[in-house]
C-alpha positions as a Markdown table, in Angstrom:
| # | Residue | x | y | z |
|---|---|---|---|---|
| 1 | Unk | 94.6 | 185.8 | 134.8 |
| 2 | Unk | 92.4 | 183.1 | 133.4 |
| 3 | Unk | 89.2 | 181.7 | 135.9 |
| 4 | Unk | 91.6 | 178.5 | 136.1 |
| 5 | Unk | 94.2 | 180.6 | 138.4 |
| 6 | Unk | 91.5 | 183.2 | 139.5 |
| 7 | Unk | 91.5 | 181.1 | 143.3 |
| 8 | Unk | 95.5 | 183.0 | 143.2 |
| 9 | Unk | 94.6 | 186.6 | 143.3 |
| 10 | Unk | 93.8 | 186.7 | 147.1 |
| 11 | Unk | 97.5 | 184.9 | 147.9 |
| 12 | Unk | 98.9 | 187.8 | 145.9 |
| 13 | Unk | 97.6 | 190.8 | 147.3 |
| 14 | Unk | 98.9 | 188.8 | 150.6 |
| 15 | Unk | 102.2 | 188.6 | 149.1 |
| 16 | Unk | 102.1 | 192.1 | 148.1 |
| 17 | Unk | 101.2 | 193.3 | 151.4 |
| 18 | Unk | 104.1 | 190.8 | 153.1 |
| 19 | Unk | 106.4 | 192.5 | 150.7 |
| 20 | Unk | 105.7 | 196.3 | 151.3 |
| 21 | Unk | 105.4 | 195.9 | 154.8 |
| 22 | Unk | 109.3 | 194.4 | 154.7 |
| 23 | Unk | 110.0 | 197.2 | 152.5 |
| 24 | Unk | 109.1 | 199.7 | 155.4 |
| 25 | Unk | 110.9 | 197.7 | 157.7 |
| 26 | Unk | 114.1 | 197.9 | 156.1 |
| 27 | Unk | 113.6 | 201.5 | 155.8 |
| 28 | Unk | 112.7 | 201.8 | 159.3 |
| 29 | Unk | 115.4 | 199.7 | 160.5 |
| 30 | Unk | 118.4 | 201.8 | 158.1 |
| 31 | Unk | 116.8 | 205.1 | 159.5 |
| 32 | Unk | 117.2 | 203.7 | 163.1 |
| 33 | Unk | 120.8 | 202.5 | 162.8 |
| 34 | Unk | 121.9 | 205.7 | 161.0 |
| 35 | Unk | 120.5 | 208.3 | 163.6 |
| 36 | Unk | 121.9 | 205.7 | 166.2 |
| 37 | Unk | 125.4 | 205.9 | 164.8 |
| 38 | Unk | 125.1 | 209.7 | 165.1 |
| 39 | Unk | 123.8 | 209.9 | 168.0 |
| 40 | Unk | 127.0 | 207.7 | 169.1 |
| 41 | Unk | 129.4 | 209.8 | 167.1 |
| 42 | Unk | 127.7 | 213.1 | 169.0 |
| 43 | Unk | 128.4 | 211.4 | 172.1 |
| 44 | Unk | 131.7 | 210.6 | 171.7 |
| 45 | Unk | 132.3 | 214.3 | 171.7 |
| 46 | Unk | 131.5 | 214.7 | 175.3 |
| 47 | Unk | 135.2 | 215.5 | 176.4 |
| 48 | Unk | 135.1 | 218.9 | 178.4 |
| 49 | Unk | 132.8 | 220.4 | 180.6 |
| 50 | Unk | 131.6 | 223.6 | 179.2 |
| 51 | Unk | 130.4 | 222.3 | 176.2 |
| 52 | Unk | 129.2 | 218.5 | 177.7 |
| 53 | Unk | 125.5 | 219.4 | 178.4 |
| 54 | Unk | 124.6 | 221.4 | 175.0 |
| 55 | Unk | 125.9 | 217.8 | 173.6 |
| 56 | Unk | 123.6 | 215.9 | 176.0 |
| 57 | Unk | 120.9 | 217.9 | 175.2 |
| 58 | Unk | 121.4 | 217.7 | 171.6 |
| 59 | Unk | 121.8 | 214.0 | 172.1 |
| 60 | Unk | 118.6 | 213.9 | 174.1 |
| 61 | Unk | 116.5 | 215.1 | 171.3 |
| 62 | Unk | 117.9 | 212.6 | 168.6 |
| 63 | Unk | 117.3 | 209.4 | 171.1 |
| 64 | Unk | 113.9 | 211.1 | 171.2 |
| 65 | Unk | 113.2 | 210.9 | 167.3 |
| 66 | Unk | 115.2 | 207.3 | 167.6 |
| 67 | Unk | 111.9 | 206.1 | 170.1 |
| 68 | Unk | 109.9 | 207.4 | 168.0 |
| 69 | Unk | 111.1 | 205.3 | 164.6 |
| 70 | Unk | 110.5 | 202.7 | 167.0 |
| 71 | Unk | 107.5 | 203.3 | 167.9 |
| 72 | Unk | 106.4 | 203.2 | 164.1 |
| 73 | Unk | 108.8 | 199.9 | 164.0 |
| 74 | Unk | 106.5 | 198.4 | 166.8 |
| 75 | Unk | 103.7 | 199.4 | 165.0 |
| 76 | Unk | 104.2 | 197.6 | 161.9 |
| 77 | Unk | 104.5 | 194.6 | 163.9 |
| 78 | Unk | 101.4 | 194.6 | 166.0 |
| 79 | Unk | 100.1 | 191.2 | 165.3 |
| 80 | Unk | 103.0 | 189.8 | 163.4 |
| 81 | Unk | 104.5 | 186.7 | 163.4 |
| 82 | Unk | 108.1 | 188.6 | 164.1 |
| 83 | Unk | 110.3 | 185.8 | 162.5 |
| 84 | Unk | 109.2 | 186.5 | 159.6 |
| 85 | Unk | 110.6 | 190.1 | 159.5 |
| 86 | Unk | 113.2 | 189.7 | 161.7 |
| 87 | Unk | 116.1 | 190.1 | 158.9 |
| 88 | Unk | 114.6 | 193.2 | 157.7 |
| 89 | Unk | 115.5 | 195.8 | 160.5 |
| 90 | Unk | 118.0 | 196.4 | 163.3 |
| 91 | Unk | 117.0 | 196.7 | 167.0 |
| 92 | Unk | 117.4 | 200.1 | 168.5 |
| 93 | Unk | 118.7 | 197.9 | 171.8 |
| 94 | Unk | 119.6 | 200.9 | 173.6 |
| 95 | Unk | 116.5 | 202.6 | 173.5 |
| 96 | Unk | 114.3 | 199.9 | 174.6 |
| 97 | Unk | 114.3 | 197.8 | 178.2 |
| 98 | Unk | 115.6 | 194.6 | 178.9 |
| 99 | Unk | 111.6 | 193.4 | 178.6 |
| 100 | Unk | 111.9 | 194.7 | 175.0 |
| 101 | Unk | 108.9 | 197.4 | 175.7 |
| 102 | Unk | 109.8 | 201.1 | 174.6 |
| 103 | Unk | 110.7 | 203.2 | 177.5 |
| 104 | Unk | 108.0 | 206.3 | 178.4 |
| 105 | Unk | 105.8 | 204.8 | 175.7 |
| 106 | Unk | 102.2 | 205.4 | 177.1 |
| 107 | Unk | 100.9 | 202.9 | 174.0 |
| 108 | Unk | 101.0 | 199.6 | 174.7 |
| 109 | Unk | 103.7 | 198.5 | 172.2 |
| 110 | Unk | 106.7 | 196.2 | 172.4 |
| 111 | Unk | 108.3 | 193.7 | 170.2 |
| 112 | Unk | 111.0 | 191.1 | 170.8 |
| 113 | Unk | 114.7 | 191.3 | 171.3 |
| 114 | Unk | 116.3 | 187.5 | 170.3 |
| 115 | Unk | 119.2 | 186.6 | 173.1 |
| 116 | Unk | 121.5 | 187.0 | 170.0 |
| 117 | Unk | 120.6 | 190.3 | 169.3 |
| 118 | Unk | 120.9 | 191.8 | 172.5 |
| 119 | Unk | 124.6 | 190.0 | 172.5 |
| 120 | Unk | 125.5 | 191.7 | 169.6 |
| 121 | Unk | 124.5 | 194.9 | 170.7 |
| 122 | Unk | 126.6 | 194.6 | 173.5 |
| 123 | Unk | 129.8 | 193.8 | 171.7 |
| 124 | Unk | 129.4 | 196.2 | 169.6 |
| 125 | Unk | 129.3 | 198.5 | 172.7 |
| 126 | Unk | 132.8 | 197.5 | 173.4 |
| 127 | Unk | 134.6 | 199.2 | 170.1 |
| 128 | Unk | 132.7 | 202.5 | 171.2 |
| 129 | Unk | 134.1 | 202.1 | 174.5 |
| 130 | Unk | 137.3 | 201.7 | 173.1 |
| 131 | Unk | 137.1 | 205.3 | 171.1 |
| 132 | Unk | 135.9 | 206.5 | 174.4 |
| 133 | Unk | 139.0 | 205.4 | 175.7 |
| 134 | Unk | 141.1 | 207.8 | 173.0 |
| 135 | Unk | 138.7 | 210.7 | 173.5 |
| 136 | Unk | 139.2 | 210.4 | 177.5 |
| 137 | Unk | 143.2 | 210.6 | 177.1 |
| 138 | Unk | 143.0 | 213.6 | 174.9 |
| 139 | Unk | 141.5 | 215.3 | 177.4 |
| 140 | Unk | 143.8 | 214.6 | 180.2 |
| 141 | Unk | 141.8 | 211.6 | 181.5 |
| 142 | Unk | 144.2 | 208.9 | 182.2 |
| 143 | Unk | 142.1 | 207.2 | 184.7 |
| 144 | Unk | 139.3 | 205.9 | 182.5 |
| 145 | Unk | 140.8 | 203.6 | 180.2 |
| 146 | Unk | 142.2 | 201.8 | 183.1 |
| 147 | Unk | 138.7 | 201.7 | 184.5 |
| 148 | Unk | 137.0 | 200.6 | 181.4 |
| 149 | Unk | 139.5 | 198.2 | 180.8 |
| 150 | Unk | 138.5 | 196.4 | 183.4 |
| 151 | Unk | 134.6 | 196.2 | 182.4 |
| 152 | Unk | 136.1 | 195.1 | 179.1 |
| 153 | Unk | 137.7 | 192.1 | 180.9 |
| 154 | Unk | 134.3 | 191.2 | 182.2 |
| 155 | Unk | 132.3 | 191.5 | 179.1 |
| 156 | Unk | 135.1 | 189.2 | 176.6 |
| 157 | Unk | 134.5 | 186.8 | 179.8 |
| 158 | Unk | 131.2 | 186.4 | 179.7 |
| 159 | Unk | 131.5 | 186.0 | 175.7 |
| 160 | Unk | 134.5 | 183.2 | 176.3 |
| 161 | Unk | 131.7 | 181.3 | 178.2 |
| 162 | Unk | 129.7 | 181.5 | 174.7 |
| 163 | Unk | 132.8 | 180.9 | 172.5 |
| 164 | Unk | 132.3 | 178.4 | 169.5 |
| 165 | Unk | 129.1 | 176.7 | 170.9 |
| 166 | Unk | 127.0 | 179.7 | 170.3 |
| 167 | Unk | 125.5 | 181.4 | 167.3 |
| 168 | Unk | 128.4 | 182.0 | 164.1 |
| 169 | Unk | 127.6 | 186.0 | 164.9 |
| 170 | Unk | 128.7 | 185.5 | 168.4 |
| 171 | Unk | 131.7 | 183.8 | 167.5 |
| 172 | Unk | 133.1 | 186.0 | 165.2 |
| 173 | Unk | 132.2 | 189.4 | 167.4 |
| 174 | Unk | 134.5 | 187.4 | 169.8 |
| 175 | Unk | 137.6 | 188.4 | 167.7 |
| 176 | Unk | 136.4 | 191.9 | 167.4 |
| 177 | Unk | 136.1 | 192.4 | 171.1 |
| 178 | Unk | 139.4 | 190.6 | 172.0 |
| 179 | Unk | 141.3 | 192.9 | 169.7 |
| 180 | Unk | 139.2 | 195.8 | 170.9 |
| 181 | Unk | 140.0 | 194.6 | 175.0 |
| 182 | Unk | 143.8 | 194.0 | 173.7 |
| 183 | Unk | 144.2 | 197.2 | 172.0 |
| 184 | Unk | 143.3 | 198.9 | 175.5 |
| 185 | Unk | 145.1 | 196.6 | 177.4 |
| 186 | Unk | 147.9 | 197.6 | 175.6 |
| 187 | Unk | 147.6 | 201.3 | 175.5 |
| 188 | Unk | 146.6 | 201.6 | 179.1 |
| 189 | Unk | 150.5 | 199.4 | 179.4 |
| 190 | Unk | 152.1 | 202.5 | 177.5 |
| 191 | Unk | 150.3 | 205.3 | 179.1 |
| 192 | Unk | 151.4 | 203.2 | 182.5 |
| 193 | Unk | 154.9 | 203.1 | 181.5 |
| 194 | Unk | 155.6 | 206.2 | 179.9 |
| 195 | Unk | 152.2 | 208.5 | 180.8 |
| 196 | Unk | 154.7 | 210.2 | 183.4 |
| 197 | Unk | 157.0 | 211.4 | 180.5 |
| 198 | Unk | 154.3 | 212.5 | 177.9 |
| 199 | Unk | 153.1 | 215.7 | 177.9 |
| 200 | Unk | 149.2 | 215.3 | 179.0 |
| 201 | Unk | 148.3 | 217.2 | 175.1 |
| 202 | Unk | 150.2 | 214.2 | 173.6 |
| 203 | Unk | 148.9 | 211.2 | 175.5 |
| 204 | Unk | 146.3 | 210.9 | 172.8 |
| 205 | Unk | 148.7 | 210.6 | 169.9 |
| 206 | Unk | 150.3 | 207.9 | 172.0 |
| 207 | Unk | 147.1 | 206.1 | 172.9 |
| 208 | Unk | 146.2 | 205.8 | 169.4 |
| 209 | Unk | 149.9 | 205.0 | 167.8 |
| 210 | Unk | 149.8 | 202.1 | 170.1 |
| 211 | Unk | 147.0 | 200.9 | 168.5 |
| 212 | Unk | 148.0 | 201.5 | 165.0 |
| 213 | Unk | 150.8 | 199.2 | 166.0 |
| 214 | Unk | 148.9 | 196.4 | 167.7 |
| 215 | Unk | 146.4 | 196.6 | 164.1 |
| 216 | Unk | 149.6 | 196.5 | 161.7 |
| 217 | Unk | 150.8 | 193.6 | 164.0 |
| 218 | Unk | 147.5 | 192.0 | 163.6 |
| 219 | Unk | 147.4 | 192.3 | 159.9 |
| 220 | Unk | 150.7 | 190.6 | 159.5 |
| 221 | Unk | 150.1 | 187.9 | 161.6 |
């Protein structure tokens, strides 16, 4: 580069340094949704006694590496305007407090949670609530999806207070969690109707053709 442009050099290596440290973000952030997604999915399989604390503890020790991505997240960000890298990573919401500090940390790190994430994270809650729902039936448990139903109910209020004045993301998990909340409601109507005349083995298969229905009837409306 000639002398004429020389004054640049120290605005790239800035740039540079912006960029790589997004680049590890990104990383970090992909790492922490895909162990967070397993972790879920490992979870989910939490449907009998004898086998539910092995899968606890198993889940135990993956939220464990999940803090610790974190941790290195947080790290990154030490002294950071966080806008700026905000897009690159995903929040691991449920493995933080509501203050947005890391739980059993004993460093001194934290980083912010926008309103908007945290609202996301919730309604993204309620679809795995929903497949809780089917896992609970096929294991005999007809008495939690009518329970959870109910804290359904509660959440797609408190999002109906949001509706179209909030962010676009808000709006459009709106949709998601009233077809998730309807596709319970619904089920739990079937189980209450004809849960007496299934066989408790086959309440499962009933819960979920009911919501294979509701989706097809979705779809061609």
């Amino acid at each position: 580069m000639s002398s004429k442009w020389g004054f640049l050099l120290p605005f790239q290596g800035e740039l540079d340094a912006k960029h790589d440290k997004y680049e590890r973000l990104v990383k970090f952030g992909r790492d922490i949704t895909i162990e967070s997604k397993r972790t879920i999915f490992l979870l989910h399989r939490v449907v009998s006694k004898p086998n539910k604390d092995e899968v606890l503890k198993e889940a135990k020790k993956k939220l464990d590496d999940i803090r610790e991505k974190i941790k290195h997240l947080a790290k990154e960000l030490v002294n950071e305007d966080f806008y700026q890298y905000h897009k690159a990573f995903t929040f691991g919401k449920h493995n933080v407090d509501s203050s947005g500090r890391e739980q059993s940390d004993p460093e001194d790190l934290s980083f912010q949670i926008t309103p908007v994430d945290y609202l996301l994270g919730v309604a993204d809650l309620t679809g795995e609530l929903m497949r809780f729902c089917i896992g609970s039936v096929g294991n005999g448990d007809i008495d939690t999806p009518f329970q959870l139903t109910q804290f359904l109910r509660e959440i797609f209020d408190g999002f109906a207070y949001i509706g179209n004045s909030g962010p676009y993301e808000i709006s459009r998990k709106l949709f998601a969690l009233r077809q998730s909340l309807t596709k319970v409601e619904n089920a739990c109507y079937m189980l209450k109707v004809r849960g007496s005349e299934t066989p408790k083995h086959m309440l499962a298969d009933l819960f979920v053709s009911n919501c294979e229905i509701f989706d097809h009837s979705e779809s061609m409306s």
